[in-house]
Backbone bond lengths (Angstrom), bond angles and torsions (degrees), N, CA, C in turn:
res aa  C-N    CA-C-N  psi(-1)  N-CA   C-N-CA  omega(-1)  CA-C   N-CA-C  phi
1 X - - - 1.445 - - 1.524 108.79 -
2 X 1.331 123.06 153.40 1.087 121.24 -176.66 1.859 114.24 -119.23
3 X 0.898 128.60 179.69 1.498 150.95 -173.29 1.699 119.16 -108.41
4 X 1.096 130.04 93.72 1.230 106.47 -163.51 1.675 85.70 -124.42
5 X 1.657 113.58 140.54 1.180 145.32 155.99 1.515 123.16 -91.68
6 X 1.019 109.95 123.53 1.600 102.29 174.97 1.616 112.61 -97.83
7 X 0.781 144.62 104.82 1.675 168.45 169.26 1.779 110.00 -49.62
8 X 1.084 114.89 -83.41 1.103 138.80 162.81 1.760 144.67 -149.22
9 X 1.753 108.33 152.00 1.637 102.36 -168.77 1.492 106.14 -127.75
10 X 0.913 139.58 142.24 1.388 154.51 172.40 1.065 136.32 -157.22
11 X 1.480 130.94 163.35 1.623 127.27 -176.28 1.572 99.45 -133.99
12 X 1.473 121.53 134.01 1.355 139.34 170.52 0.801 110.37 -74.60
13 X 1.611 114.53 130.21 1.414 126.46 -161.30 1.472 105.64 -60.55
14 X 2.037 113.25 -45.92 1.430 118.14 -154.55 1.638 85.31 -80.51
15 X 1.658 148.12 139.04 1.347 136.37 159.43 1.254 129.33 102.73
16 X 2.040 92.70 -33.40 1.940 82.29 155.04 1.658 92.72 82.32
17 X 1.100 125.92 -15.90 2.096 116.38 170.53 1.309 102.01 -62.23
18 X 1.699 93.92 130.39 1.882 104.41 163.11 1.876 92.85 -85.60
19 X 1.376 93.44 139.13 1.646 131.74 153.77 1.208 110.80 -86.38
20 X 1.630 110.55 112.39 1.523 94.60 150.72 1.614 101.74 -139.27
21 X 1.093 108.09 144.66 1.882 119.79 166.89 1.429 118.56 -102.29
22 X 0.944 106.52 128.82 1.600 115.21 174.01 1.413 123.06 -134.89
23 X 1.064 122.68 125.43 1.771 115.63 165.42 1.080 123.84 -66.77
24 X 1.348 154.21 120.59 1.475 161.64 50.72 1.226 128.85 61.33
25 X 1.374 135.78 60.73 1.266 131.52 168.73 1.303 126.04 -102.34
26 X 1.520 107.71 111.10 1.767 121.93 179.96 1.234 114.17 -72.26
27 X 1.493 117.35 131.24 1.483 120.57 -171.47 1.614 94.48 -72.65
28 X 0.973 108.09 -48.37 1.520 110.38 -178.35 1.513 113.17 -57.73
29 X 1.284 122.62 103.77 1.497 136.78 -173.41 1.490 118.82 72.44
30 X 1.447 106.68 -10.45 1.686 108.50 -176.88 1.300 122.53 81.83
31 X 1.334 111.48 9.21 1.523 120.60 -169.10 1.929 113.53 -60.10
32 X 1.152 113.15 115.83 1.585 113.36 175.34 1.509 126.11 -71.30
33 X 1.127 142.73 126.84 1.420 134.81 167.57 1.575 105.33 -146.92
34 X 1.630 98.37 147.80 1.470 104.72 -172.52 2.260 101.36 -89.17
35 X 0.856 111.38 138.97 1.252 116.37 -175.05 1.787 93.70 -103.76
36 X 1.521 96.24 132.42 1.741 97.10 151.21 1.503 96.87 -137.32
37 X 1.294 74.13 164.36 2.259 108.11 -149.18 1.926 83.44 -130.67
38 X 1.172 122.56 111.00 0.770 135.16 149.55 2.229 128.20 -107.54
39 X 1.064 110.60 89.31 1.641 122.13 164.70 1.340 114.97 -62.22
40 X 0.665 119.75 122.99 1.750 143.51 156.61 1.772 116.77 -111.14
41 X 1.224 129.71 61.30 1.300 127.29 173.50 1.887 86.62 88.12
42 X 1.387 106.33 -127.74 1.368 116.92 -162.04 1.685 103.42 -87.89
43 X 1.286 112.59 -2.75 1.815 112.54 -167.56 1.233 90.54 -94.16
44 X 1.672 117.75 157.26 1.064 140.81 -175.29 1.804 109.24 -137.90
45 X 1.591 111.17 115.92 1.319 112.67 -169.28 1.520 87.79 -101.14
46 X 1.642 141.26 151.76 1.012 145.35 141.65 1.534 133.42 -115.21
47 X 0.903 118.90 106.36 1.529 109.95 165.70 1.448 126.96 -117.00
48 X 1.591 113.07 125.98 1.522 107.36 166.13 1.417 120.61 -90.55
49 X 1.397 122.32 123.92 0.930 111.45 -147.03 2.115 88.82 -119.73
50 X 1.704 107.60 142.09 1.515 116.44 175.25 1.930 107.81 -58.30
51 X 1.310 125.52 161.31 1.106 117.62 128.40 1.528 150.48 -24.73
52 X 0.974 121.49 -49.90 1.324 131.28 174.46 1.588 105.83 -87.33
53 X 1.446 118.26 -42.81 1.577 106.20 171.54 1.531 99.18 -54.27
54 X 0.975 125.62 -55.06 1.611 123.29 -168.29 0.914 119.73 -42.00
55 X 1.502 118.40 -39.01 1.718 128.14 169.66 1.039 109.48 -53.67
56 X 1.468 124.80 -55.68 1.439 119.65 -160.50 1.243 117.05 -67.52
57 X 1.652 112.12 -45.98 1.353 115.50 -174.47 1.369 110.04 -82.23
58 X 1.166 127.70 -17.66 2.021 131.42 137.32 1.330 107.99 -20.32
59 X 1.238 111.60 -85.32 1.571 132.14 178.13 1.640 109.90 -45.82
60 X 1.169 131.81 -64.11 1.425 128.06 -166.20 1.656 105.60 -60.70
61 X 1.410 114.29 -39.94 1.127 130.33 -150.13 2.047 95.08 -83.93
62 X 1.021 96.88 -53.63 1.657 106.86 172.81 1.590 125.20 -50.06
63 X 1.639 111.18 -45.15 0.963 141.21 165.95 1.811 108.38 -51.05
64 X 1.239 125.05 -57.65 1.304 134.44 -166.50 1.858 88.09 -66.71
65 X 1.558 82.90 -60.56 1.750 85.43 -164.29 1.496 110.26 -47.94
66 X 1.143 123.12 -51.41 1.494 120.00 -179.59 1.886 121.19 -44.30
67 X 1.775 100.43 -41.74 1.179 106.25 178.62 1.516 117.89 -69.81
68 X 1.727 120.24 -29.87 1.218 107.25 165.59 1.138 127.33 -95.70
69 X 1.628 135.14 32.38 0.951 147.87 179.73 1.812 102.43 -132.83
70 X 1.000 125.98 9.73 1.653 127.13 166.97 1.995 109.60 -122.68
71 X 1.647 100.72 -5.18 1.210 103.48 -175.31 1.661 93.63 -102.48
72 X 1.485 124.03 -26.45 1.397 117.71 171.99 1.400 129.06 -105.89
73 X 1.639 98.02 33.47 1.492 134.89 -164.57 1.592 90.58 33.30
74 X 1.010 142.20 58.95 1.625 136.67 151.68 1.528 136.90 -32.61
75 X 1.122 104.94 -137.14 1.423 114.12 -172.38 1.732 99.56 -86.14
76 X 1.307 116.13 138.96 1.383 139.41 148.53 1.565 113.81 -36.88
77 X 1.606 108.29 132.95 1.465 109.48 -159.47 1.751 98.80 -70.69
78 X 1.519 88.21 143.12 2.183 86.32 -175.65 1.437 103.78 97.35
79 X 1.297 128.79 -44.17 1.287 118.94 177.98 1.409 127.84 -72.85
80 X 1.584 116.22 143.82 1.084 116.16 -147.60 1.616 96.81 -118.67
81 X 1.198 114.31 138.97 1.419 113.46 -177.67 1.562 114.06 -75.15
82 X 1.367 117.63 139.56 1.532 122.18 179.66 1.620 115.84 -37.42
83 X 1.430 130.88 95.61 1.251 128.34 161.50 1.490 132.28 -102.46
84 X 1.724 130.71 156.07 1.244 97.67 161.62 1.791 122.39 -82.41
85 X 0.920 103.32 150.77 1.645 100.50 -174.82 1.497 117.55 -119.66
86 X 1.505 100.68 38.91 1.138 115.10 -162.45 1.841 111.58 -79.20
């Protein structure tokens, strides 16, 4: 059986997909992984994702975002764009 945390939920403005993140804990060895749950209408995307993948795609993903948000003078560092967080 597993452990599931919910982290965070949201929907993208462009497409209308619910986001949700959750942590993952396997009783079996205790192993951690962050899960994203991506919805699109009735489809269901899943990924469990390692620690260290998480970093990276943390990092790449942050990195991009920052660059197109300082090239369209955007949001203020820390600020979080309007989501639902329902």
């Amino acid at each position: 059986m597993e452990k599931i945390t919910r982290l965070d939920k949201f929907r993208v403005p462009v497409g209308n997909q619910e986001i949700e993140l959750q942590q993952i804990e396997f009783a079996a060895g205790g192993l951690l992984f962050l899960r994203l749950r991506i919805r699109e209408h009735r489809r269901f995307t899943i990924f469990d994702i390692d620690p260290v993948t998480a970093g990276r795609w943390a990092e790449v993903m942050a990195s991009w975002s920052q660059r197109q948000l300082d090239a369209a003078g955007g949001l203020a560092d820390g600020e979080k764009p309007d989501a639902d967080q329902g």
